[in-house]
The first five atom37 places (N, CA, C, CB, O) and aatype in JSON, in Angstrom:
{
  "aatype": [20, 20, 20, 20, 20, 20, 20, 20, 20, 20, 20, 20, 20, 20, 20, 20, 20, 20, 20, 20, 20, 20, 20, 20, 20, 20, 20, 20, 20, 20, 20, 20, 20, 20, 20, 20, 20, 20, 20, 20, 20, 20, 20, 20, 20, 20, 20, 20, 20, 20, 20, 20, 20, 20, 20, 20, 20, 20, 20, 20, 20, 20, 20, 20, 20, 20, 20, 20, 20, 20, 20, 20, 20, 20, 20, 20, 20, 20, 20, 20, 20, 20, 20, 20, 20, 20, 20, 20, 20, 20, 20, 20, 20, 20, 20, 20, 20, 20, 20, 20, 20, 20, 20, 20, 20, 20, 20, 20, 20, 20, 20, 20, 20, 20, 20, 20, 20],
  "atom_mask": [
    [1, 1, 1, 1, 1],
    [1, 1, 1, 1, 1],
    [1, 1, 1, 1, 1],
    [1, 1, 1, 1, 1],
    [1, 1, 1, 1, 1],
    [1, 1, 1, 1, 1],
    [1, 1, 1, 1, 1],
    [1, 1, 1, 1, 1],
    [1, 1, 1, 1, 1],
    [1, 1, 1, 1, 1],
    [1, 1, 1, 1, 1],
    [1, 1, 1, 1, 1],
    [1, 1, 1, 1, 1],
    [1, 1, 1, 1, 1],
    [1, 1, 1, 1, 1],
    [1, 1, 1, 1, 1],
    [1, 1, 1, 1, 1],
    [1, 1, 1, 1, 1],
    [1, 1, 1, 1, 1],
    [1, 1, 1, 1, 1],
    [1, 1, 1, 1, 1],
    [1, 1, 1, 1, 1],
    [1, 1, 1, 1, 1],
    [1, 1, 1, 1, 1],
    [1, 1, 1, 1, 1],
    [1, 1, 1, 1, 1],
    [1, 1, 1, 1, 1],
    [1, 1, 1, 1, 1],
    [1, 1, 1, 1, 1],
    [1, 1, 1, 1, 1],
    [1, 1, 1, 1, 1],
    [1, 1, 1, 1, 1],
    [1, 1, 1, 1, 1],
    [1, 1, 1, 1, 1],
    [1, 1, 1, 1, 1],
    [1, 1, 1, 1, 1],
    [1, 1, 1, 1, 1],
    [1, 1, 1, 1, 1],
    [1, 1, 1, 1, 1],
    [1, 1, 1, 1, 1],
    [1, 1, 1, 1, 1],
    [1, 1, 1, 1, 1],
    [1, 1, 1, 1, 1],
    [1, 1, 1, 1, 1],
    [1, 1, 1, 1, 1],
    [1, 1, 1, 1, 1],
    [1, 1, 1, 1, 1],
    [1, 1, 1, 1, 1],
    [1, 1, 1, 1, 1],
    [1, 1, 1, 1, 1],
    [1, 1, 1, 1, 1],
    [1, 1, 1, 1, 1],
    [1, 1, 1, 1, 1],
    [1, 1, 1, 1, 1],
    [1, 1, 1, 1, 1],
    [1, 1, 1, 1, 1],
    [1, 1, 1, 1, 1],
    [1, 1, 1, 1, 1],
    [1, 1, 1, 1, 1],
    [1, 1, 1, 1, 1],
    [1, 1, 1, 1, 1],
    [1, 1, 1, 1, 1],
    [1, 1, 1, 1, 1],
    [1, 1, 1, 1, 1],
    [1, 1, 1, 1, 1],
    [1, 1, 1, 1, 1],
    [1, 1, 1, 1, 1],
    [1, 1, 1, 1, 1],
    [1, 1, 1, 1, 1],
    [1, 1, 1, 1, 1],
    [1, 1, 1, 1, 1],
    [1, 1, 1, 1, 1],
    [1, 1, 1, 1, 1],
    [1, 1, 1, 1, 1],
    [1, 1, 1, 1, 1],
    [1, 1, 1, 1, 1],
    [1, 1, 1, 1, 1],
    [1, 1, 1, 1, 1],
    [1, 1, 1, 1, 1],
    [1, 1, 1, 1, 1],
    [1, 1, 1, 1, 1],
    [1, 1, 1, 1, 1],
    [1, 1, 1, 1, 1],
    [1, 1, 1, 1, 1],
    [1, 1, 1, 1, 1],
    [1, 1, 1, 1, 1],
    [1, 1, 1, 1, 1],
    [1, 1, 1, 1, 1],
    [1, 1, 1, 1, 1],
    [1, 1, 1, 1, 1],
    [1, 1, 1, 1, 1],
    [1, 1, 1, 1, 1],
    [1, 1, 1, 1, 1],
    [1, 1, 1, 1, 1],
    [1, 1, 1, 1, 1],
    [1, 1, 1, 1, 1],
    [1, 1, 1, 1, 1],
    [1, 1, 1, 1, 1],
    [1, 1, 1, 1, 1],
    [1, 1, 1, 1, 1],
    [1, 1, 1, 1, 1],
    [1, 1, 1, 1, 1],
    [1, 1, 1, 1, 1],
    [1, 1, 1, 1, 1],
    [1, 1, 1, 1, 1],
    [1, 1, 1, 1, 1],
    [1, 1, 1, 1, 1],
    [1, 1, 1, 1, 1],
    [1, 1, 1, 1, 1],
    [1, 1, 1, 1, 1],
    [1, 1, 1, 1, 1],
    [1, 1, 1, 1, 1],
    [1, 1, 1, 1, 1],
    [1, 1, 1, 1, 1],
    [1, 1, 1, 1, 1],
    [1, 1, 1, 1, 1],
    [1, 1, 1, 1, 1]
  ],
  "atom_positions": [
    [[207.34, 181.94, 365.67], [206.72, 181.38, 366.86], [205.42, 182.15, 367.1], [207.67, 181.45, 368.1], [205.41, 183.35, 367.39]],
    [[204.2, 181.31, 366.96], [202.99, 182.23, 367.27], [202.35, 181.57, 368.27], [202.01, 182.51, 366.1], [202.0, 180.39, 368.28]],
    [[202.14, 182.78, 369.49], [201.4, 182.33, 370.45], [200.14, 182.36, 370.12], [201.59, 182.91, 371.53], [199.67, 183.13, 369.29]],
    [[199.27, 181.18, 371.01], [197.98, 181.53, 371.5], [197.53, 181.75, 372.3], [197.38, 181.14, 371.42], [197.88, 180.99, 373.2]],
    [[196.71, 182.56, 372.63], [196.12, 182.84, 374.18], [194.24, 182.45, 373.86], [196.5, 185.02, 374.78], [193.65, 182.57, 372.79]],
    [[193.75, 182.07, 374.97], [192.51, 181.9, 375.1], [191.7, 183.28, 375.55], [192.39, 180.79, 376.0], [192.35, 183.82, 376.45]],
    [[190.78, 183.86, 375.31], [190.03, 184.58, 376.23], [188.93, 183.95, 376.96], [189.56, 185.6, 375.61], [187.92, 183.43, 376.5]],
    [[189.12, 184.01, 377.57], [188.2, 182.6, 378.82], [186.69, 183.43, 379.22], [189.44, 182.22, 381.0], [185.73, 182.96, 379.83]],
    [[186.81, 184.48, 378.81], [184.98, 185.4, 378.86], [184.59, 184.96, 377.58], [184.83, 187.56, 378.9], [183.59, 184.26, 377.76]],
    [[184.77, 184.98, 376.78], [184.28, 184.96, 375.18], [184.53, 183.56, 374.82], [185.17, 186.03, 374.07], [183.68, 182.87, 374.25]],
    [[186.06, 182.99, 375.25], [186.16, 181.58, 374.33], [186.8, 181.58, 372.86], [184.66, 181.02, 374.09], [187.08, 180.69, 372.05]],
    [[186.92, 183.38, 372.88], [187.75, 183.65, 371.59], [189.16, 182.89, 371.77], [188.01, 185.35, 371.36], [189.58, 182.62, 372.89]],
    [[189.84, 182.56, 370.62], [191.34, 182.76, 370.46], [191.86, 184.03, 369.88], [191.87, 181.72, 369.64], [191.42, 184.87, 369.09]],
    [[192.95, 183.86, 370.56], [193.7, 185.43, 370.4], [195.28, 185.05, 369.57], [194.06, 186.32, 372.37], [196.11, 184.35, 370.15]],
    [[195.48, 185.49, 368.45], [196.6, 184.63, 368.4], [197.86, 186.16, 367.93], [196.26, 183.05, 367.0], [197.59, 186.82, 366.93]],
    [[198.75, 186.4, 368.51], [199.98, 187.02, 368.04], [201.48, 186.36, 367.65], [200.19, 187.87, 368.98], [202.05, 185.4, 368.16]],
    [[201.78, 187.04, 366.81], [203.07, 186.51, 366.19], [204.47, 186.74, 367.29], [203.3, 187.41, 364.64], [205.4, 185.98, 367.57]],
    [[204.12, 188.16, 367.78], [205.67, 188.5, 368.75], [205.45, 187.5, 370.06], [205.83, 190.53, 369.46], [204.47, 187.01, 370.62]],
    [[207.0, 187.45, 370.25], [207.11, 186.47, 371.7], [206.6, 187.49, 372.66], [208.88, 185.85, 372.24], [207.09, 188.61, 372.8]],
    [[205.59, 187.03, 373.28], [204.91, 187.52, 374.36], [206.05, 188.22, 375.7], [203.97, 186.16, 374.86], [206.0, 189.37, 376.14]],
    [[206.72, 187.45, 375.99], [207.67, 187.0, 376.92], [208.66, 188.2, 376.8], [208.28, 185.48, 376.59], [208.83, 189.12, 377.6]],
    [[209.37, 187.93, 375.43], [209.74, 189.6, 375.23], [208.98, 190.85, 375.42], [210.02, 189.82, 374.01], [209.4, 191.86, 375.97]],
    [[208.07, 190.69, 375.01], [207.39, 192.54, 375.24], [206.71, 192.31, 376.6], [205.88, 193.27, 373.81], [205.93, 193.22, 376.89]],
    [[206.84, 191.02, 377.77], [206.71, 191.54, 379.16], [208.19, 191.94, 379.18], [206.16, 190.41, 380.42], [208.13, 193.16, 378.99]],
    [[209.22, 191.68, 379.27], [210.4, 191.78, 379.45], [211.07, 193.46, 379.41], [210.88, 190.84, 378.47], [211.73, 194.12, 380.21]],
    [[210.54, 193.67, 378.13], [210.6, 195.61, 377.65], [209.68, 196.09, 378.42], [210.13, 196.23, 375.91], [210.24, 196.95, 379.1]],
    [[208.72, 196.03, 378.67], [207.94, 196.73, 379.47], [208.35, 196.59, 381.05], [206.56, 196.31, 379.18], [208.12, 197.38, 381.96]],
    [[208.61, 196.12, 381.06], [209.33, 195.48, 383.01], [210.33, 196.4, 382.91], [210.22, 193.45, 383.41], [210.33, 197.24, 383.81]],
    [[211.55, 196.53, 381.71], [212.3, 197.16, 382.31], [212.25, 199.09, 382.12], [213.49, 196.4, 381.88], [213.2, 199.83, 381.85]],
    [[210.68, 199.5, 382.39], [210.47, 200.52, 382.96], [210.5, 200.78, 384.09], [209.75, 200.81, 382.73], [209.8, 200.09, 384.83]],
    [[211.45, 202.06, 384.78], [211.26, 201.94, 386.2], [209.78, 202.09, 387.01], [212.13, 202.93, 386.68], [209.48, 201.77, 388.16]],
    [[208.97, 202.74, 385.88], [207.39, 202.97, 386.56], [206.48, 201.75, 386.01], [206.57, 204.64, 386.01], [205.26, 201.85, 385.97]],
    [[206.94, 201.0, 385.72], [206.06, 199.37, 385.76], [206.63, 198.33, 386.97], [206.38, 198.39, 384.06], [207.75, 198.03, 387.4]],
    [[205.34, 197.97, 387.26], [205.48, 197.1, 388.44], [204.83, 195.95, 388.55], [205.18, 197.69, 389.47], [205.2, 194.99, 389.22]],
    [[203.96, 196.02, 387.96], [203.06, 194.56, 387.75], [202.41, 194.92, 386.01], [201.36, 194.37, 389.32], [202.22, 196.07, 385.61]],
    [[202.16, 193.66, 385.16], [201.6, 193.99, 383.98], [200.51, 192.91, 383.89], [202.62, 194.06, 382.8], [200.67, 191.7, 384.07]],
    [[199.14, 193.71, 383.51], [198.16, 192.78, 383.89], [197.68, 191.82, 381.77], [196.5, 194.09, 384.96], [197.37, 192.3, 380.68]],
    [[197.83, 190.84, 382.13], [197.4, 190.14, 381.11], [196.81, 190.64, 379.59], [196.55, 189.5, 381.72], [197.19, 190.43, 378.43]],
    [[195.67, 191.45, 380.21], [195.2, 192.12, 379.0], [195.33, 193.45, 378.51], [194.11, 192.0, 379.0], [194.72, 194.06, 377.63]],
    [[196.52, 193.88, 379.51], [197.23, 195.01, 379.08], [198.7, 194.33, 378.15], [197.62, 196.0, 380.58], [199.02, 194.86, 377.09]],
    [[199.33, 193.38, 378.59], [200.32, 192.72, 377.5], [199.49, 192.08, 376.15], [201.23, 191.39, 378.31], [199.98, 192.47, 375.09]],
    [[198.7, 191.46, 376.06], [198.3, 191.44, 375.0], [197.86, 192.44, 373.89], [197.68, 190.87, 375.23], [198.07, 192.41, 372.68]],
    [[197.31, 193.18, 374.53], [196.85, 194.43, 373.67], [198.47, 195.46, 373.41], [195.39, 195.47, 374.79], [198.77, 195.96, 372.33]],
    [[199.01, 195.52, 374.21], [200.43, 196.04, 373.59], [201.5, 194.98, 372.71], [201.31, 196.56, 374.91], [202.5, 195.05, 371.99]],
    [[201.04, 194.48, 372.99], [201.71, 193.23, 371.78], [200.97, 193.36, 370.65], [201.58, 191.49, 372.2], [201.63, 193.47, 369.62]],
    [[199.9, 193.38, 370.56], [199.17, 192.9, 369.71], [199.28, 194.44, 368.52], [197.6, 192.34, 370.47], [199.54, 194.3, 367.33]],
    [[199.0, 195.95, 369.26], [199.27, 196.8, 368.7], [200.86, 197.36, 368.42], [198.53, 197.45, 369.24], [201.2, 198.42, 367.9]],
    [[201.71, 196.26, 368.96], [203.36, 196.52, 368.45], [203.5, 195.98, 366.98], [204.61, 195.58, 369.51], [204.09, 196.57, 366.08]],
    [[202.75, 194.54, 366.83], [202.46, 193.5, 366.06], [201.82, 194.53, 365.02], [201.54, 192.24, 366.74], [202.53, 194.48, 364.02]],
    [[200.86, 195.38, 364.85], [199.89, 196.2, 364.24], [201.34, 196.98, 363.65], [198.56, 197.1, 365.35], [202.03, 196.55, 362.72]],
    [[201.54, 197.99, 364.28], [202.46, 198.98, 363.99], [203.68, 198.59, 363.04], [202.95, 199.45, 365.24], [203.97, 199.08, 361.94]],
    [[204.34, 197.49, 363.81], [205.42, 197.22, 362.87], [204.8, 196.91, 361.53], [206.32, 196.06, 363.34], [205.39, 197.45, 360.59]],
    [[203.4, 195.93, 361.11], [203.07, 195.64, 359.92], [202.63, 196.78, 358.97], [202.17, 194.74, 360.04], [202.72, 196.95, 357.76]],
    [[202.12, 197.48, 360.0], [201.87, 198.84, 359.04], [203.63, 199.91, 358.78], [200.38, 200.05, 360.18], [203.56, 200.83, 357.96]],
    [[204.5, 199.76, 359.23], [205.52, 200.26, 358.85], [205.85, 199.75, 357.9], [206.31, 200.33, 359.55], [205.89, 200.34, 356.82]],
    [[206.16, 198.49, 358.05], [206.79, 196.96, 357.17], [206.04, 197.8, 355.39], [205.53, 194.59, 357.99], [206.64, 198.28, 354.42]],
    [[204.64, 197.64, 355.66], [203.64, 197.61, 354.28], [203.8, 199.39, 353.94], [201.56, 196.95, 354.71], [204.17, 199.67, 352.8]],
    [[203.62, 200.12, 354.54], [203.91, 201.53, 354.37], [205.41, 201.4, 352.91], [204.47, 202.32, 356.32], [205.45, 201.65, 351.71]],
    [[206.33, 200.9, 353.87], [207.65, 201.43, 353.43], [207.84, 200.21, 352.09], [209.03, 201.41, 354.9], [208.36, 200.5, 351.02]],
    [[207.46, 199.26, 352.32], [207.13, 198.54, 350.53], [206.63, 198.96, 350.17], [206.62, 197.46, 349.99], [207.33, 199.53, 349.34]],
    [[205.32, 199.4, 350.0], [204.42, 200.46, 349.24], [205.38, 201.6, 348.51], [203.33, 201.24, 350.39], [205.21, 201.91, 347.33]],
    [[206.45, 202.21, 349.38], [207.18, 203.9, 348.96], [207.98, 203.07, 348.35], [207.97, 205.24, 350.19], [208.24, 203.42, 347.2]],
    [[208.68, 201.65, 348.86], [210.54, 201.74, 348.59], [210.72, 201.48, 346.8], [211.62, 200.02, 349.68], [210.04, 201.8, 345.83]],
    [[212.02, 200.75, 346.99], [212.33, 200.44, 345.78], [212.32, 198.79, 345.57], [213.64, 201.11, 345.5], [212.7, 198.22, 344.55]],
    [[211.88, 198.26, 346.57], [211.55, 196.62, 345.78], [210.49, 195.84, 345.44], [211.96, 195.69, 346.38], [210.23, 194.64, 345.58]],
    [[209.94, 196.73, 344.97], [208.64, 195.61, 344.45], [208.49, 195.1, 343.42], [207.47, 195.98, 344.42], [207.51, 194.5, 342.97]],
    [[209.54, 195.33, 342.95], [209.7, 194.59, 341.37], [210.44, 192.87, 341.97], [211.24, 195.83, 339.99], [210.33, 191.75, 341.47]],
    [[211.23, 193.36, 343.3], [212.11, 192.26, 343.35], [211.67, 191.51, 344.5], [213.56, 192.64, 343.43], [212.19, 190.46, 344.85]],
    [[210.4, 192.22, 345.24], [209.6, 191.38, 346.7], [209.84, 191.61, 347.57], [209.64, 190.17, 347.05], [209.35, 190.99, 348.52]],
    [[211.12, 193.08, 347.83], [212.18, 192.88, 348.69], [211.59, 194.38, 349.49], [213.94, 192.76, 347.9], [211.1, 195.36, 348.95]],
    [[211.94, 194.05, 351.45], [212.22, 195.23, 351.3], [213.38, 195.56, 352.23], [211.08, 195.98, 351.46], [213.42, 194.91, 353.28]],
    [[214.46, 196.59, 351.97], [215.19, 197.04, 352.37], [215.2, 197.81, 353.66], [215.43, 197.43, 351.58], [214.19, 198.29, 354.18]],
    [[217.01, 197.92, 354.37], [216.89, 198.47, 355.39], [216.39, 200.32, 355.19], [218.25, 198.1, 356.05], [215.83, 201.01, 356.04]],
    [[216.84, 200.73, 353.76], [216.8, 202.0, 353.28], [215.23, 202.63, 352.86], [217.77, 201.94, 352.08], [214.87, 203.78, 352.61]],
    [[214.48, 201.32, 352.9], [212.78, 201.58, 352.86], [212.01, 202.33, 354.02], [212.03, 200.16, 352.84], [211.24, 203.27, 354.23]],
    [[212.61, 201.44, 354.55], [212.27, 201.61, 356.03], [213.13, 202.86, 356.66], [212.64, 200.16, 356.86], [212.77, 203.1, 357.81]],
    [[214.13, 203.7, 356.2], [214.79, 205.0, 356.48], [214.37, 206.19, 356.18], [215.82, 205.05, 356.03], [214.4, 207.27, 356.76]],
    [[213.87, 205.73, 354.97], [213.23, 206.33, 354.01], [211.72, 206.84, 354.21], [213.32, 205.46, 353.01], [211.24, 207.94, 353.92]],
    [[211.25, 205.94, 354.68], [209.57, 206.37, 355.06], [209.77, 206.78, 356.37], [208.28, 205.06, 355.02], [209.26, 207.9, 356.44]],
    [[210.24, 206.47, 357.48], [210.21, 207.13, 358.48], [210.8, 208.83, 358.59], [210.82, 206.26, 359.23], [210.5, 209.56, 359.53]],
    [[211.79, 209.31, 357.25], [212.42, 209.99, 356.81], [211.05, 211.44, 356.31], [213.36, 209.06, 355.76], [210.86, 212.61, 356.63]],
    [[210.59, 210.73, 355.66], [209.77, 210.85, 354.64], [207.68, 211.09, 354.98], [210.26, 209.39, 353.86], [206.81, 211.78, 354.45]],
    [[207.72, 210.22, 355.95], [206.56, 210.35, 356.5], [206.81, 210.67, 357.75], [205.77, 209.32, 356.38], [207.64, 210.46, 358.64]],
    [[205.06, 211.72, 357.37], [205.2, 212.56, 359.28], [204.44, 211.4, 360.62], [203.74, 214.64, 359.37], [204.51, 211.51, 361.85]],
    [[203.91, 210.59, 359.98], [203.93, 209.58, 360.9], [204.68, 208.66, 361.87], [203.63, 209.11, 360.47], [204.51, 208.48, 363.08]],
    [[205.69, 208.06, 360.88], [206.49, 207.8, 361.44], [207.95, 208.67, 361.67], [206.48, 206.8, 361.01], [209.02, 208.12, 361.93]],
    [[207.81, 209.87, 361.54], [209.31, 210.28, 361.68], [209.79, 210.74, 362.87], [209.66, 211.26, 360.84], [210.76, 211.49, 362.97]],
    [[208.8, 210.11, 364.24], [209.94, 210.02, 365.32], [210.61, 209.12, 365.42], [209.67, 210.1, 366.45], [211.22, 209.18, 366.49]],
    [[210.97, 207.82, 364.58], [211.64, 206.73, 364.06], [213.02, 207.42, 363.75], [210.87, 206.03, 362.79], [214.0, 207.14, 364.43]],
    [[213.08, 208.2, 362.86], [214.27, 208.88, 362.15], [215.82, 208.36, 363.37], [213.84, 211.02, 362.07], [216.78, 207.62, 363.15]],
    [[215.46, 209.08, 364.48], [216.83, 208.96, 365.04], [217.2, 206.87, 365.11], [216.72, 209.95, 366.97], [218.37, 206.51, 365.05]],
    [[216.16, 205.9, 365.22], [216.4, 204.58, 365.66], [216.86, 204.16, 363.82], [214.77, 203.66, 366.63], [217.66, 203.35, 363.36]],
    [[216.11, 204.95, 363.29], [216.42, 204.69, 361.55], [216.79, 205.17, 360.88], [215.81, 204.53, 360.78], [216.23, 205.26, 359.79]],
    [[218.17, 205.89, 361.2], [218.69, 206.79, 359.84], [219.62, 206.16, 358.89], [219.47, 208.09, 360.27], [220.38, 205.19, 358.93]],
    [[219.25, 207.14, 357.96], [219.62, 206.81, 356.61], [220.83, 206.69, 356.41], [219.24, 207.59, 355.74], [221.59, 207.63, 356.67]],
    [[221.33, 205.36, 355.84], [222.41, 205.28, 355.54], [223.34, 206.13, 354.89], [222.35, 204.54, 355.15], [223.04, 206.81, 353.91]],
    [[224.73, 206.07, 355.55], [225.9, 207.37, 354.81], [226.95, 206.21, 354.55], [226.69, 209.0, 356.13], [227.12, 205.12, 355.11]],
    [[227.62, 206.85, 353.47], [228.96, 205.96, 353.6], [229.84, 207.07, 354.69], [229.9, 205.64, 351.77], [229.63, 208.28, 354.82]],
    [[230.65, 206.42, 355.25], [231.8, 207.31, 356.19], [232.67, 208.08, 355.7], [232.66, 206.58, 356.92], [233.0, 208.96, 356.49]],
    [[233.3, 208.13, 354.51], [234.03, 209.07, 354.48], [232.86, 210.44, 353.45], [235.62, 208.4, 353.81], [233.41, 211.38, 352.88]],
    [[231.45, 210.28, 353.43], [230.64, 211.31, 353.53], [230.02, 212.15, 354.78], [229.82, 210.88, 352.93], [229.23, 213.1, 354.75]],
    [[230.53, 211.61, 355.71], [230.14, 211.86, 356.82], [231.26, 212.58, 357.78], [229.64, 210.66, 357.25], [231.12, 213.36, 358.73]],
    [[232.53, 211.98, 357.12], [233.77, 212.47, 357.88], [233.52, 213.82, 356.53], [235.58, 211.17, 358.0], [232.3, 213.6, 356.55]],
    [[233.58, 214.32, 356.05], [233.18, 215.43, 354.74], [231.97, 216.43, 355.69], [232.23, 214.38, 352.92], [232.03, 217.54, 356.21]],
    [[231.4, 215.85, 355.62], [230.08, 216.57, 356.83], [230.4, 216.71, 358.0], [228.78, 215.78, 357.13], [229.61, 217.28, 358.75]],
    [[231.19, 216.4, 358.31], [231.62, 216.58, 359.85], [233.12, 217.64, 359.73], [232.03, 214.72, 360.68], [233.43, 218.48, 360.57]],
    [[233.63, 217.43, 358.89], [234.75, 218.78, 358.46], [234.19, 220.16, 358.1], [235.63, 218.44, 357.07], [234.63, 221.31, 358.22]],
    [[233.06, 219.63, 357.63], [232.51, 221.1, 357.17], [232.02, 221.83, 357.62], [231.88, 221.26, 356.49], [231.98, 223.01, 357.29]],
    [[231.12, 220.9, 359.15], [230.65, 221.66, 360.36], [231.65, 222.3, 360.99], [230.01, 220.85, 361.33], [231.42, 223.43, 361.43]],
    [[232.99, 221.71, 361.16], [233.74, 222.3, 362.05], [234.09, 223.71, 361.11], [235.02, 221.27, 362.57], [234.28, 224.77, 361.72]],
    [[234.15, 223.69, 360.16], [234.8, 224.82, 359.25], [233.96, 225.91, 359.41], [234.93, 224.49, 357.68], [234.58, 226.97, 359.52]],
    [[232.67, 226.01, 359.45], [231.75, 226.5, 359.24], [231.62, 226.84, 361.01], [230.74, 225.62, 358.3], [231.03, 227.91, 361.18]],
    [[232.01, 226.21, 362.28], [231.57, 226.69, 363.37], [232.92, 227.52, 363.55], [231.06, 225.63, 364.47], [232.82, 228.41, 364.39]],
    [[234.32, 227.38, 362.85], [235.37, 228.18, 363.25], [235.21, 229.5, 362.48], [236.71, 227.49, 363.01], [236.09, 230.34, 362.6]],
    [[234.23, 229.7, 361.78], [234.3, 230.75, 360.69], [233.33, 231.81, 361.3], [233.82, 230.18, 359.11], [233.14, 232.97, 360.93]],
    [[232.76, 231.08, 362.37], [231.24, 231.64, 363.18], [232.61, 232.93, 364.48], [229.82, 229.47, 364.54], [232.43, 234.08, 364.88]],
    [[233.3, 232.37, 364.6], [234.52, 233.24, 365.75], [235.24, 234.34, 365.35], [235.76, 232.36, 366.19], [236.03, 234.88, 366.12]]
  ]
}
């Protein structure tokens, strides 16, 4: 779904891909937003729109599918992992574990904090 917006000084079109509607919606539900003025939602849309494409192209660029077109949830774990740009991402994108590697990592902490006594 791609909106258009007019800029009515210029006569430009403005066109973004994200639902507008949503990113008033996220931004509203800050308790310190109270009104959002037009060309402040566009321009944060428009640079959410920016960001994600440059993550998106970042992490195809590093991952492992470009032989196959593809890119994975582990690309995207991976570069945020991996790059200091994006790696305040890490906690919304971490890298996949299987669980019983994790229940292994989580025994070993405890072993290791009872051994600390």
């Amino acid at each position: 779904e791609e909106e258009t917006n007019y800029d009515q000084a210029s006569g430009n079109k403005k066109t973004i891909s994200l639902p507008i509607s949503r990113v008033r919606l996220i931004m509203k539900s800050s308790p310190d937003v109270s009104s959002i003025n037009q060309d402040a939602l566009f321009l944060t849309t428009k640079a959410t729109e920016l960001f994600v494409q440059h993550l998106a192209l970042s992490s195809f660029n590093n991952g492992s599918g470009k032989d196959t077109n593809t890119l994975s949830y582990s690309d995207l774990a991976n570069t945020a992992q991996e790059t200091e740009t994006f790696h305040f991402l890490t906690d919304i994108l971490p890298k996949k574990i299987l669980a019983r590697d994790y229940l292994n990592s989580l025994e070993q902490m405890q072993e290791e904090e009872e051994a600390d006594y």
